[in-house]
mmCIF file of the N, C-alpha and C atoms, coordinates in Angstrom:
data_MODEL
# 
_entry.id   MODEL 
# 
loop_
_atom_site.group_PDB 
_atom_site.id 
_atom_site.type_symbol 
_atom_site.label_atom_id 
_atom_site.label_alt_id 
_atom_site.label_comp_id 
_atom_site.label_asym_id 
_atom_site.label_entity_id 
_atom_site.label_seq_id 
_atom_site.pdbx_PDB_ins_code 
_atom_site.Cartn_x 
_atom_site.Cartn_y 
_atom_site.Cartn_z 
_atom_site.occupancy 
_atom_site.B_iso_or_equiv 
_atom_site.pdbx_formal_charge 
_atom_site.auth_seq_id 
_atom_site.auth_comp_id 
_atom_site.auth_asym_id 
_atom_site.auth_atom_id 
_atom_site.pdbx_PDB_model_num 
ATOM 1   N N  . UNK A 1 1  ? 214.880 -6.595  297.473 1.00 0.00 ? 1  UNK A N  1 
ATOM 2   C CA . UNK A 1 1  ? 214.842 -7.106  298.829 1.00 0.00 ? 1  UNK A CA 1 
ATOM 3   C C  . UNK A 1 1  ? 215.377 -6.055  299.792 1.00 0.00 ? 1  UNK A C  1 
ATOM 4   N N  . UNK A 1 2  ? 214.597 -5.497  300.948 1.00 0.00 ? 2  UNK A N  1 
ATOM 5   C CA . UNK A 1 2  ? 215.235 -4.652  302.003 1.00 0.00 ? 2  UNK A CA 1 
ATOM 6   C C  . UNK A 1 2  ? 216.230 -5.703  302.867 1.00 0.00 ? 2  UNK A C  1 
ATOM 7   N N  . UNK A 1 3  ? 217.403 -4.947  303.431 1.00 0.00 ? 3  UNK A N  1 
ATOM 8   C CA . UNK A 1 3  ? 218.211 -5.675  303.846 1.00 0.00 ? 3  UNK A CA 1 
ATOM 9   C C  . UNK A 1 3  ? 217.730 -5.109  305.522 1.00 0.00 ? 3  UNK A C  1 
ATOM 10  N N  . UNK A 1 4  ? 218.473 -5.581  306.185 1.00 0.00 ? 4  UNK A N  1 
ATOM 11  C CA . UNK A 1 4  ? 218.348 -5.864  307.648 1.00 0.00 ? 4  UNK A CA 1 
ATOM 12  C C  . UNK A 1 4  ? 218.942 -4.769  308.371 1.00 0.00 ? 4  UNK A C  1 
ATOM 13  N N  . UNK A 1 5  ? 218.170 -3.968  309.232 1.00 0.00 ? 5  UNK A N  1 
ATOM 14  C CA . UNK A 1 5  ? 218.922 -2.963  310.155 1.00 0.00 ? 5  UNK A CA 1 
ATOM 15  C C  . UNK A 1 5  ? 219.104 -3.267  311.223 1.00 0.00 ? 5  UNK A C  1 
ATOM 16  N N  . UNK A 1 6  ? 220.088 -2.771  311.891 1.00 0.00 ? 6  UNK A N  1 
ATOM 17  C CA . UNK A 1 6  ? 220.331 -2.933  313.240 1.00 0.00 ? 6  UNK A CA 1 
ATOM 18  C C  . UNK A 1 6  ? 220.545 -2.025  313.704 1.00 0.00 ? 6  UNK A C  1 
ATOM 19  N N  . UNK A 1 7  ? 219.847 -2.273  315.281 1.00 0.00 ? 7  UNK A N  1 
ATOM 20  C CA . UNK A 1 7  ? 219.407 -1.178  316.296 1.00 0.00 ? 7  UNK A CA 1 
ATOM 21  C C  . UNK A 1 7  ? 220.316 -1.825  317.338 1.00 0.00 ? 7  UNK A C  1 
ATOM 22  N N  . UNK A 1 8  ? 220.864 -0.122  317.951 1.00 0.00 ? 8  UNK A N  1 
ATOM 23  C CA . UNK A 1 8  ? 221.501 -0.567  319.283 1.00 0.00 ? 8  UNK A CA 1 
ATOM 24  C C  . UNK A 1 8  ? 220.856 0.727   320.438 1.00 0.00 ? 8  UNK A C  1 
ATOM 25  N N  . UNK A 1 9  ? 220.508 0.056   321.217 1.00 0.00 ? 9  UNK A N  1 
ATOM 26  C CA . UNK A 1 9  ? 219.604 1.078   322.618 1.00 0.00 ? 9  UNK A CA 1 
ATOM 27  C C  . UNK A 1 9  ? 220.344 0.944   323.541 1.00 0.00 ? 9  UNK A C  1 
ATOM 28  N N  . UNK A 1 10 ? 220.896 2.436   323.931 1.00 0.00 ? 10 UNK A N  1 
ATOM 29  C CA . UNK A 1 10 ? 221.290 2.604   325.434 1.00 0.00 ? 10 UNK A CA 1 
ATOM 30  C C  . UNK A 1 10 ? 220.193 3.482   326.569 1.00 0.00 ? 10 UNK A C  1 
ATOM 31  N N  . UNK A 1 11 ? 219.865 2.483   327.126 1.00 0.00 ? 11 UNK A N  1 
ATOM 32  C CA . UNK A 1 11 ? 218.655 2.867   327.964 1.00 0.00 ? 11 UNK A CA 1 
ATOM 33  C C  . UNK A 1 11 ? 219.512 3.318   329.454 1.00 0.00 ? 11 UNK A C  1 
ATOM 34  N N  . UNK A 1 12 ? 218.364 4.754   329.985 1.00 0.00 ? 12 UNK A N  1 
ATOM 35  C CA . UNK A 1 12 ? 218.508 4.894   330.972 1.00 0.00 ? 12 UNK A CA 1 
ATOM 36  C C  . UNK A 1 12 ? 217.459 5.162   332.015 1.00 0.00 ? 12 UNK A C  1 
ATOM 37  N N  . UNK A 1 13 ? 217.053 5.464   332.829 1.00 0.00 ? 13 UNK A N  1 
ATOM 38  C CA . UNK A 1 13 ? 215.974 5.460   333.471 1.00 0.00 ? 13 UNK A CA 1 
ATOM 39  C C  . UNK A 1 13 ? 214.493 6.552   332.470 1.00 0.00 ? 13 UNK A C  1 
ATOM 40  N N  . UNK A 1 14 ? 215.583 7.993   331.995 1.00 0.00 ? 14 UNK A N  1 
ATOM 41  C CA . UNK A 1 14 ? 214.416 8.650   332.070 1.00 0.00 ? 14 UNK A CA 1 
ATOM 42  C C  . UNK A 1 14 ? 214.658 8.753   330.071 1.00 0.00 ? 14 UNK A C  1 
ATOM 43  N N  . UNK A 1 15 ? 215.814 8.558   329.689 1.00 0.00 ? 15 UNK A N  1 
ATOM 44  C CA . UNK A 1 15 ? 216.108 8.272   328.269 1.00 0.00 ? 15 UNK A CA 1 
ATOM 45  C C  . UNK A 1 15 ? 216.131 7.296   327.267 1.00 0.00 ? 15 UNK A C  1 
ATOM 46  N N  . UNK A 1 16 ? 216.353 6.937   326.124 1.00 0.00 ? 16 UNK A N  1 
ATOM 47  C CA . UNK A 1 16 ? 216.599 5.991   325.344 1.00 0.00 ? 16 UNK A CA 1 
ATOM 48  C C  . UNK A 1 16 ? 217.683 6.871   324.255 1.00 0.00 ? 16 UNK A C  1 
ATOM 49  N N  . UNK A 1 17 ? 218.598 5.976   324.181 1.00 0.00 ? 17 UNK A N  1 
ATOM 50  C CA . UNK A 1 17 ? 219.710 6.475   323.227 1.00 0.00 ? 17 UNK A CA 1 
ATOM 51  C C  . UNK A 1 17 ? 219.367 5.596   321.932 1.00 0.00 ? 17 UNK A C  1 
ATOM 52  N N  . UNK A 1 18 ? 219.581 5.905   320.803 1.00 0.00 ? 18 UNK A N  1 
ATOM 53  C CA . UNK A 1 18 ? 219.451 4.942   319.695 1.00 0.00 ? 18 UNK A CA 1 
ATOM 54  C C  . UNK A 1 18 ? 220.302 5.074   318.535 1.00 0.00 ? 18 UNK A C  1 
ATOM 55  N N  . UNK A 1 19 ? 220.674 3.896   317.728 1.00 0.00 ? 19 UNK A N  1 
ATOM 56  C CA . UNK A 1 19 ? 221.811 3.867   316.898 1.00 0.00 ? 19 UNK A CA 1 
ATOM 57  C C  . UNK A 1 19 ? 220.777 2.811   315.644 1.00 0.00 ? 19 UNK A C  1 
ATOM 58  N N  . UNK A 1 20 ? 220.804 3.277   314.585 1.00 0.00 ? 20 UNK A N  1 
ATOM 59  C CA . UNK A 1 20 ? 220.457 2.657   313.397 1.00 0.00 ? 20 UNK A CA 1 
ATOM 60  C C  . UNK A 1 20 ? 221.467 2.494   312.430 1.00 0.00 ? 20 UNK A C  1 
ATOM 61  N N  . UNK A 1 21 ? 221.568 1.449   311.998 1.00 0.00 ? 21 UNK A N  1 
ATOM 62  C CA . UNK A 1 21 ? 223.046 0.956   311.098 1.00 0.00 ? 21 UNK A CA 1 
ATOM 63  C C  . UNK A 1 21 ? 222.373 -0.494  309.809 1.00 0.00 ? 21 UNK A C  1 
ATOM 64  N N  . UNK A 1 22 ? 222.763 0.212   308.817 1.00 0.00 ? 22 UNK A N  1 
ATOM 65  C CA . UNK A 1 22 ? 222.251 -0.701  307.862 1.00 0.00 ? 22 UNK A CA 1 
ATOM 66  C C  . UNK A 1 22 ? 222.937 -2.319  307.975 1.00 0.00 ? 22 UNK A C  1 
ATOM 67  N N  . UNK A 1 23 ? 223.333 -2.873  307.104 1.00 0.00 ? 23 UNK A N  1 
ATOM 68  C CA . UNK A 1 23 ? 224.006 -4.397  307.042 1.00 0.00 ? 23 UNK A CA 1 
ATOM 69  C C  . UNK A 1 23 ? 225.538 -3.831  306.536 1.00 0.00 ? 23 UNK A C  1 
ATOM 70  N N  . UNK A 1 24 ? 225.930 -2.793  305.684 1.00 0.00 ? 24 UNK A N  1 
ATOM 71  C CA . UNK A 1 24 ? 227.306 -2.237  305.674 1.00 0.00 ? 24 UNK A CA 1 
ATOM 72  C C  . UNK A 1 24 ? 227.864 -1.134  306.869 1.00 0.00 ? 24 UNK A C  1 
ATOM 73  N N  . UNK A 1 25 ? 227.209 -0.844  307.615 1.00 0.00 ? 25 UNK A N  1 
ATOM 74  C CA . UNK A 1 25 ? 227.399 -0.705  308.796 1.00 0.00 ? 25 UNK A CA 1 
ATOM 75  C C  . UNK A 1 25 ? 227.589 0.990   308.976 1.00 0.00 ? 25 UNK A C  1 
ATOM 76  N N  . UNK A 1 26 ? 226.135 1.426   308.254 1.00 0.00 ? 26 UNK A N  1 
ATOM 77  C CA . UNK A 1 26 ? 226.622 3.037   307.707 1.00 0.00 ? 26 UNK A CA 1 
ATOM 78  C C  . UNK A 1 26 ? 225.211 3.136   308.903 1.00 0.00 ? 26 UNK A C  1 
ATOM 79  N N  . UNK A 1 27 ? 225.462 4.218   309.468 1.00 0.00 ? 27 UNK A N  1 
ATOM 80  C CA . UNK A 1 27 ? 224.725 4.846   310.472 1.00 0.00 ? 27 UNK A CA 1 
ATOM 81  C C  . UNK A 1 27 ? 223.372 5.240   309.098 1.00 0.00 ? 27 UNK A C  1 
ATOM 82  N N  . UNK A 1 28 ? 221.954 5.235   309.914 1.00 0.00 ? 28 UNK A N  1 
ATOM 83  C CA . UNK A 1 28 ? 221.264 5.505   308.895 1.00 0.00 ? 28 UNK A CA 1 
ATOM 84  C C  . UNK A 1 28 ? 220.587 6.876   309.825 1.00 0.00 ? 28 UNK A C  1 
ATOM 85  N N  . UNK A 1 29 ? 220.294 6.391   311.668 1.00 0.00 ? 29 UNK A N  1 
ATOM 86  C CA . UNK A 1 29 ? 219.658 7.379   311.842 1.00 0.00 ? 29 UNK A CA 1 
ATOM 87  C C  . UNK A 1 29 ? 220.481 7.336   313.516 1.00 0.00 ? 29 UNK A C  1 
ATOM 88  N N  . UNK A 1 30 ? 220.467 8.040   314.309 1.00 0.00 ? 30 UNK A N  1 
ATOM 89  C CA . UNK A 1 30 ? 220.480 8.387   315.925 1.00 0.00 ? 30 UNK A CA 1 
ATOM 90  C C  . UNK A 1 30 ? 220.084 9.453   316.341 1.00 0.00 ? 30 UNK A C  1 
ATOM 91  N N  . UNK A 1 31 ? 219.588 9.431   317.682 1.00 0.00 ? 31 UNK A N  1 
ATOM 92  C CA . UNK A 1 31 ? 219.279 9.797   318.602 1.00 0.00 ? 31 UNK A CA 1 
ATOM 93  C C  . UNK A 1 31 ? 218.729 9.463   319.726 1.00 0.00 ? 31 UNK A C  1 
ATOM 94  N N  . UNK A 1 32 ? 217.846 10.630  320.627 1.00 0.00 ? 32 UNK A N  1 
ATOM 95  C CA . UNK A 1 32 ? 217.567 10.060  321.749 1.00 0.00 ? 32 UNK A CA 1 
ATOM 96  C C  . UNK A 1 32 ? 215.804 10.312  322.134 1.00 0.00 ? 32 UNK A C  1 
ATOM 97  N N  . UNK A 1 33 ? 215.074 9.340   322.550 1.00 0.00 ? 33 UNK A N  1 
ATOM 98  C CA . UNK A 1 33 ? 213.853 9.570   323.024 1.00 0.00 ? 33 UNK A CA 1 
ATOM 99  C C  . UNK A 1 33 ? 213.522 9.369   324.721 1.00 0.00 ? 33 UNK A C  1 
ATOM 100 N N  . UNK A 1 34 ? 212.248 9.619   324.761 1.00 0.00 ? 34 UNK A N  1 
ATOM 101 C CA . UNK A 1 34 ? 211.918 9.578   326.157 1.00 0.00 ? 34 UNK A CA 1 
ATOM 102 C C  . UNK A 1 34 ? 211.571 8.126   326.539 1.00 0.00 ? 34 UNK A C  1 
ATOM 103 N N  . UNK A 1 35 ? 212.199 7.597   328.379 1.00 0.00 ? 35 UNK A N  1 
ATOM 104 C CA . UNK A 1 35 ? 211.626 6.313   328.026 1.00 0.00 ? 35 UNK A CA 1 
ATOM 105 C C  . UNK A 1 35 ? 210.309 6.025   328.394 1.00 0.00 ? 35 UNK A C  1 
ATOM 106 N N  . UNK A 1 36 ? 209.226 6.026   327.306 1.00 0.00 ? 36 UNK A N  1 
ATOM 107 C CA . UNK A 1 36 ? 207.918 5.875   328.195 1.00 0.00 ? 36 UNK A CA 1 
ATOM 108 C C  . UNK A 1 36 ? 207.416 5.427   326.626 1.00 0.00 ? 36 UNK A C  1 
ATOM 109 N N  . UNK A 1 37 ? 206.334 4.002   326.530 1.00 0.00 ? 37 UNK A N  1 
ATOM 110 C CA . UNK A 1 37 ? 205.638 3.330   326.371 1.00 0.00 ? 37 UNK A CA 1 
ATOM 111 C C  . UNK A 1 37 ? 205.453 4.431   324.885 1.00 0.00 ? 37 UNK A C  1 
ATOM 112 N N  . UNK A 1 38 ? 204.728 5.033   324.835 1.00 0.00 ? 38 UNK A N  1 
ATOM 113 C CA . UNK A 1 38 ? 204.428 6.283   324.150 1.00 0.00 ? 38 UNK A CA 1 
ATOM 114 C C  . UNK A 1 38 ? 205.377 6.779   323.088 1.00 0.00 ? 38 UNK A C  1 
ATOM 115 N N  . UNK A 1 39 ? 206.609 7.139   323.386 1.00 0.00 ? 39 UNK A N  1 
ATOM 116 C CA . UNK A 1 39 ? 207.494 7.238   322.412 1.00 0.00 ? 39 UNK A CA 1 
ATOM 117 C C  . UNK A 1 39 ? 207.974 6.186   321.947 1.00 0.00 ? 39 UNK A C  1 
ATOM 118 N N  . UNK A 1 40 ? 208.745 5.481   322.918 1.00 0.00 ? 40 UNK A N  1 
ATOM 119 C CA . UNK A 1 40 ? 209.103 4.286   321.817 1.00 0.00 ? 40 UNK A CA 1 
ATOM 120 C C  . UNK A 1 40 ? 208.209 3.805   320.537 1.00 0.00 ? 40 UNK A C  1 
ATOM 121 N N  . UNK A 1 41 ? 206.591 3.704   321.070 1.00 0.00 ? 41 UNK A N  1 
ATOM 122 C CA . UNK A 1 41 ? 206.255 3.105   320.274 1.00 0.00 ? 41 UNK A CA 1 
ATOM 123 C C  . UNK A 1 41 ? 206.113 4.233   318.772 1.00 0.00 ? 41 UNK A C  1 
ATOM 124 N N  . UNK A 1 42 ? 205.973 5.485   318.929 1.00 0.00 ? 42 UNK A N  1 
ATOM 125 C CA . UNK A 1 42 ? 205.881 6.326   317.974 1.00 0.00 ? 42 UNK A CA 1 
ATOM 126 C C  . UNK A 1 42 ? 207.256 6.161   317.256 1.00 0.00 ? 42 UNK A C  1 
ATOM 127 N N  . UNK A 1 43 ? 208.554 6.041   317.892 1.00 0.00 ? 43 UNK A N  1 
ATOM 128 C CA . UNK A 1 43 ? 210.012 5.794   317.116 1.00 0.00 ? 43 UNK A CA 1 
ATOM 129 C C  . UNK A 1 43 ? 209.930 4.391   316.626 1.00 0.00 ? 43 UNK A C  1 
ATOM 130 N N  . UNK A 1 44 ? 209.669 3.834   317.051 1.00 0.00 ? 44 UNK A N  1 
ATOM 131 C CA . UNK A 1 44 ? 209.176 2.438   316.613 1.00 0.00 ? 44 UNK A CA 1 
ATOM 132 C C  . UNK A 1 44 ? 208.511 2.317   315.019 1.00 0.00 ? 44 UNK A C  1 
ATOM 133 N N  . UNK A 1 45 ? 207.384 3.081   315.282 1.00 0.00 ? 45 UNK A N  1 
ATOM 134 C CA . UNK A 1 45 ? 206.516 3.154   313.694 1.00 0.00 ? 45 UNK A CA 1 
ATOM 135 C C  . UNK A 1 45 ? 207.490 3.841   312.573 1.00 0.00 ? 45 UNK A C  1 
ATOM 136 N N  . UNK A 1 46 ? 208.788 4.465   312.855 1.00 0.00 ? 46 UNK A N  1 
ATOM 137 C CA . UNK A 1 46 ? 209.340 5.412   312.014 1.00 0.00 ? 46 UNK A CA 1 
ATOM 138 C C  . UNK A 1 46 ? 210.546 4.378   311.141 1.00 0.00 ? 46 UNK A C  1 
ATOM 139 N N  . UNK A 1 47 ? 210.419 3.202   312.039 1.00 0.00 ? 47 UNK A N  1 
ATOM 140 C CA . UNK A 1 47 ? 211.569 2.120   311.033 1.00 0.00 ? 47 UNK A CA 1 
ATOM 141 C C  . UNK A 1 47 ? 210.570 1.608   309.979 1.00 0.00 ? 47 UNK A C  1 
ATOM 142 N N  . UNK A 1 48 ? 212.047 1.323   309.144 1.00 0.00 ? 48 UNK A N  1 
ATOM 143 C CA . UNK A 1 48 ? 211.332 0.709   307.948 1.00 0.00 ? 48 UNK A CA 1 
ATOM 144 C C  . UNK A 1 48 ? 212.100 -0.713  307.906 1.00 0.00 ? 48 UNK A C  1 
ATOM 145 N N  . UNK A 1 49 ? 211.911 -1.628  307.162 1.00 0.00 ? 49 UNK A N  1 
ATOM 146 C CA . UNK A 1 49 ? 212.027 -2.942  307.163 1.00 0.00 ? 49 UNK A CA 1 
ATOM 147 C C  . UNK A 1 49 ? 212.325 -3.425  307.799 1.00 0.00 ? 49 UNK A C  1 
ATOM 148 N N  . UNK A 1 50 ? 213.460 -4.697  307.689 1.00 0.00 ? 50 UNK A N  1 
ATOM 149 C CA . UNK A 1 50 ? 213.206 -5.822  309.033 1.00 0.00 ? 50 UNK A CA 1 
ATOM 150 C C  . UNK A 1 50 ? 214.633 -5.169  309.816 1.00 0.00 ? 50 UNK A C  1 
ATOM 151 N N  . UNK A 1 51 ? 214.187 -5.344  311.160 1.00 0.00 ? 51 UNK A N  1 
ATOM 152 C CA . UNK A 1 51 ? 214.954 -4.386  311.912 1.00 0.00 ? 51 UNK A CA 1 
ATOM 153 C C  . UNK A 1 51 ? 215.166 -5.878  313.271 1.00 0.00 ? 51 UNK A C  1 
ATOM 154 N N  . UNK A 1 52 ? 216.476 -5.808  313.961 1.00 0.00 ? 52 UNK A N  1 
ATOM 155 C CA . UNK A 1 52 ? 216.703 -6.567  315.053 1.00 0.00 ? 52 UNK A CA 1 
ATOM 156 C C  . UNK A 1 52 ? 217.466 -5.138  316.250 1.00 0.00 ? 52 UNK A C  1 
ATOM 157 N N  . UNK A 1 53 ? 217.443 -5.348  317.332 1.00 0.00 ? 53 UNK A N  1 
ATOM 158 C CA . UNK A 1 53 ? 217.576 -4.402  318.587 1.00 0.00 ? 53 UNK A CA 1 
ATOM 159 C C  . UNK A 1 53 ? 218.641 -5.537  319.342 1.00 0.00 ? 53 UNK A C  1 
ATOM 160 N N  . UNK A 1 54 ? 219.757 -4.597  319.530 1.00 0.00 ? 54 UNK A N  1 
ATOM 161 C CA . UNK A 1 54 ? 220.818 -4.772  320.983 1.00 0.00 ? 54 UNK A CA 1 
ATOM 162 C C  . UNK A 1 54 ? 220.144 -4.068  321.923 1.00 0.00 ? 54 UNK A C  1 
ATOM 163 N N  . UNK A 1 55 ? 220.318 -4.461  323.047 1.00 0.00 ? 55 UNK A N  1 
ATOM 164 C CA . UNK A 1 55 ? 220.347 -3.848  324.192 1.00 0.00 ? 55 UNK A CA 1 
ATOM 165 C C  . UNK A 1 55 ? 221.252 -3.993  325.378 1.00 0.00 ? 55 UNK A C  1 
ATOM 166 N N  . UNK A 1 56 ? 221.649 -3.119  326.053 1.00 0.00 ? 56 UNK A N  1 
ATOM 167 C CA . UNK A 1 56 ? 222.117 -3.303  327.251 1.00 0.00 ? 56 UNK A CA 1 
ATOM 168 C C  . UNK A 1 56 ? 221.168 -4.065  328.079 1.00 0.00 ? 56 UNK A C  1 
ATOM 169 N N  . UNK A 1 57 ? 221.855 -5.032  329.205 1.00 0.00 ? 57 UNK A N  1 
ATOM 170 C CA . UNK A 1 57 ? 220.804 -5.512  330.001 1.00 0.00 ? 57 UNK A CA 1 
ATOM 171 C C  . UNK A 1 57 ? 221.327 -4.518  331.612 1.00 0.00 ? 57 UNK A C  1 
ATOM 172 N N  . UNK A 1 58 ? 220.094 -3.787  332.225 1.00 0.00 ? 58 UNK A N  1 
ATOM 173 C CA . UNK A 1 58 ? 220.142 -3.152  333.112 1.00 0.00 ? 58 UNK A CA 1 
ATOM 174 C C  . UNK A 1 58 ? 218.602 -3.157  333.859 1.00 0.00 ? 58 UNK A C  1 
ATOM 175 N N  . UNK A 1 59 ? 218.481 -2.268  335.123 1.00 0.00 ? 59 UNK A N  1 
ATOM 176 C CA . UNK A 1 59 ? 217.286 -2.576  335.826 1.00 0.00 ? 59 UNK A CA 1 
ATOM 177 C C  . UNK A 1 59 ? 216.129 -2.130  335.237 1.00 0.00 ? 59 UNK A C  1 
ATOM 178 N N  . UNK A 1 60 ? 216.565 -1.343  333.913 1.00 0.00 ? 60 UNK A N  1 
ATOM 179 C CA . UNK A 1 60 ? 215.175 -0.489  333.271 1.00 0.00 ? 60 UNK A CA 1 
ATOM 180 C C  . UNK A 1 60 ? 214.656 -1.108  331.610 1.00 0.00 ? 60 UNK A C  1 
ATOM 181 N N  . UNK A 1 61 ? 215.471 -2.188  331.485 1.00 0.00 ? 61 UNK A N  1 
ATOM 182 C CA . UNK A 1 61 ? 215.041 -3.135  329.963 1.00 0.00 ? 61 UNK A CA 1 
ATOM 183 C C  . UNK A 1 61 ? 214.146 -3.892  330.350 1.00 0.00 ? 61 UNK A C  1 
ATOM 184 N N  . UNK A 1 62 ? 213.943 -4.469  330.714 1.00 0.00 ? 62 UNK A N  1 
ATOM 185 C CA . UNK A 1 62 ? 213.115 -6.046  330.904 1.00 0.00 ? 62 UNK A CA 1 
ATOM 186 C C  . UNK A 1 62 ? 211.688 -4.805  330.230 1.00 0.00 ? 62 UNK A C  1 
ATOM 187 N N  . UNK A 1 63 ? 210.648 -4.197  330.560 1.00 0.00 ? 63 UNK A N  1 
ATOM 188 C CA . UNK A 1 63 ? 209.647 -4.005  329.898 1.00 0.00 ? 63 UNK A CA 1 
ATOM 189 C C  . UNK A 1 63 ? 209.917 -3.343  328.222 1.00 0.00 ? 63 UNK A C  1 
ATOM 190 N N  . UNK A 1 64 ? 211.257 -2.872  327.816 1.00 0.00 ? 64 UNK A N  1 
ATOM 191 C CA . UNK A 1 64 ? 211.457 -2.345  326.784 1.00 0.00 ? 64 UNK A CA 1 
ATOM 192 C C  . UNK A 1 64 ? 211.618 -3.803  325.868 1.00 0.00 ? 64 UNK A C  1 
ATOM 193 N N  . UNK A 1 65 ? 212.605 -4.677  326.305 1.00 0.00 ? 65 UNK A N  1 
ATOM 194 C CA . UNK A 1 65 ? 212.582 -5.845  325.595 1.00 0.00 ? 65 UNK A CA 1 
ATOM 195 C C  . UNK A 1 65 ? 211.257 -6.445  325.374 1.00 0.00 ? 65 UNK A C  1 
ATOM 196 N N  . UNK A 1 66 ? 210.342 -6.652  326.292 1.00 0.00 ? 66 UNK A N  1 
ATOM 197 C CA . UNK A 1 66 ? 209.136 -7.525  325.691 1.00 0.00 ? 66 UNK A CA 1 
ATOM 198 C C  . UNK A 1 66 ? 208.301 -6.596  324.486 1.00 0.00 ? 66 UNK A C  1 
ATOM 199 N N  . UNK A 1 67 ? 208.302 -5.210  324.703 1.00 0.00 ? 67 UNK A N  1 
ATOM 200 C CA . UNK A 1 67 ? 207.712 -4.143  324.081 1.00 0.00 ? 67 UNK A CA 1 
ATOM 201 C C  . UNK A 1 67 ? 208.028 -4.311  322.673 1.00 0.00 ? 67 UNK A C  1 
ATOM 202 N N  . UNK A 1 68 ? 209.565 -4.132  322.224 1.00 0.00 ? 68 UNK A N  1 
ATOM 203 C CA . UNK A 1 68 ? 210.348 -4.548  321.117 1.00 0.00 ? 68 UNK A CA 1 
ATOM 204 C C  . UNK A 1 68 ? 209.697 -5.652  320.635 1.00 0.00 ? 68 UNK A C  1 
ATOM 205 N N  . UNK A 1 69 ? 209.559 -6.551  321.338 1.00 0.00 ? 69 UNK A N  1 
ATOM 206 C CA . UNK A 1 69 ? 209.626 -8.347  320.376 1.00 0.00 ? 69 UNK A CA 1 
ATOM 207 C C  . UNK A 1 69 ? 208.393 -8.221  320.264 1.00 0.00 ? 69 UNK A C  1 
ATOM 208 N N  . UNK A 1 70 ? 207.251 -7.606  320.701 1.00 0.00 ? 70 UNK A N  1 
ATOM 209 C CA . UNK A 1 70 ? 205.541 -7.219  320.388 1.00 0.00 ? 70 UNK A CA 1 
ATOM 210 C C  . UNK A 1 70 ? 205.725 -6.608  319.225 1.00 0.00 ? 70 UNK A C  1 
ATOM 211 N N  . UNK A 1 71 ? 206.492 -5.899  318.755 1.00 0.00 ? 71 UNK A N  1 
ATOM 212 C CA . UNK A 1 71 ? 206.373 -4.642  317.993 1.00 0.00 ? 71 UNK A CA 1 
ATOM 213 C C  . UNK A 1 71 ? 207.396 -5.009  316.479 1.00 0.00 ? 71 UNK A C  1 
ATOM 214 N N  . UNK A 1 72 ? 208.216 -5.829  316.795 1.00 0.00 ? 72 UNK A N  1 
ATOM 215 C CA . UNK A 1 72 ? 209.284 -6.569  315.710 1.00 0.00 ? 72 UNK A CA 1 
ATOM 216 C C  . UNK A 1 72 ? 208.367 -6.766  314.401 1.00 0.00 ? 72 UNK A C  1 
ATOM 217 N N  . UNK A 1 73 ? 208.691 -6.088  313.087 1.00 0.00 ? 73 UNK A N  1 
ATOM 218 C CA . UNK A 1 73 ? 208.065 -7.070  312.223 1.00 0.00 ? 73 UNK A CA 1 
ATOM 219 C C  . UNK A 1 73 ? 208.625 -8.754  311.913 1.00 0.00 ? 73 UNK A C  1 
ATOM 220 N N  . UNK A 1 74 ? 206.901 -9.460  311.150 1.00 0.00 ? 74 UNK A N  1 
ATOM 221 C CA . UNK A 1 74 ? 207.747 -10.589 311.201 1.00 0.00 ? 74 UNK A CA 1 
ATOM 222 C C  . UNK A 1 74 ? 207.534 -10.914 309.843 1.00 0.00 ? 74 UNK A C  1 
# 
């Protein structure tokens, strides 16, 4: 059984910060991408199993959040 990762995104207008952390809470991957439609979704394809996302709420999430929950496996 794959266990559950968790994602934490610090978004900024022209960046995305990212934090990957298994269920024991060991960093698996970070860094940072561009924020545009395009990358995310290419960093997106690079997770593997079932994955849930924190986010900050600020003026530049609202289209990253719906993007995420399109893109969530289920």
């Amino acid at each position: 059984m794959t266990s559950m990762n968790f994602i934490g995104l610090d978004i900024h207008k022209k960046t995305i910060s990212y934090c990957v952390k298994d269920a024991a809470g060991e960093v698996l991957a970070e860094g940072t991408i561009s924020s545009t439609r395009q990358s995310l979704d290419a960093w997106m394809r690079t997770l593997c199993g079932p994955w849930t996302v924190a986010m900050e709420a600020t003026m530049f999430t609202g289209w990253i959040y719906d993007y995420c929950s399109l893109m969530q496996p289920r």
